[in-house]
N, C-alpha and C positions, 0 to 999 in steps of 0.2 A: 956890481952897481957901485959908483960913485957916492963918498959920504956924502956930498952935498947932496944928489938925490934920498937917500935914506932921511935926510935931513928934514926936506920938503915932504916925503908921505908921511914922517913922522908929526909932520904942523898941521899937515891934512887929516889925519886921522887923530888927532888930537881935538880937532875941530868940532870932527862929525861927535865922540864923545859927548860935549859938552853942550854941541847940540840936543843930544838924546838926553842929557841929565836937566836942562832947562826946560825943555820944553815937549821931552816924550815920557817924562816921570820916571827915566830910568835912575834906580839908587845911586846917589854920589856913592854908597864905598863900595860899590862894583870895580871903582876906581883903585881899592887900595893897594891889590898887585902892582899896575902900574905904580904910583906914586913910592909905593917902597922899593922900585929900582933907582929911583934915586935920578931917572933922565928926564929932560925935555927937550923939546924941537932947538931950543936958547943954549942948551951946553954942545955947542961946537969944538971943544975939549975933548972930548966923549970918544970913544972908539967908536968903530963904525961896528961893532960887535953890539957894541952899547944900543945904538940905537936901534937894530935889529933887534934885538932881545925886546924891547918896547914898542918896537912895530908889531912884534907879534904877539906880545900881552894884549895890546891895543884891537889888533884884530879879533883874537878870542874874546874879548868882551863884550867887544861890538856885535861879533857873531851869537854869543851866549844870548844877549840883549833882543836881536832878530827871533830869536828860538822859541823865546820865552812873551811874545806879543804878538798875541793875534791878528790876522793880517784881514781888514775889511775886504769884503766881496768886492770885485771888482765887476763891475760894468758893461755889457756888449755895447 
């Protein structure tokens, strides 16, 4: 995969994050593995290892987060 792509699911899934911390009451320091690698989607400096490594913080979180909240009954 292309850094620019890495780059892109890194802003995308940075996204969905902060969407769950604003407005699904997931804990901001669920956040703090991520933030202590030190990347964001903005450091295009970054190896492309770099942002890998925080795509997949980012996913496990996000996943931990899904795990951990109850999913409403859904509807026929």
């Amino acid at each position: 995969m292309r850094k620019k792509e890495l780059i892109s699911i890194h802003a995308l899934l940075l996204e969905v994050a902060q969407y769950l911390i604003e407005n699904e009451n997931m804990p901001a320091r669920r956040m703090s593995t991520y933030h202590a690698l030190g990347v964001t989607p903005l450091g295009i400096h970054k190896s492309k290892q770099d942002h890998y490594e925080a795509i997949t913080v980012l996913i496990k979180t996000i996943e931990e987060e899904f795990e951990q909240t109850p999913m409403p009954p859904i509807s026929p």
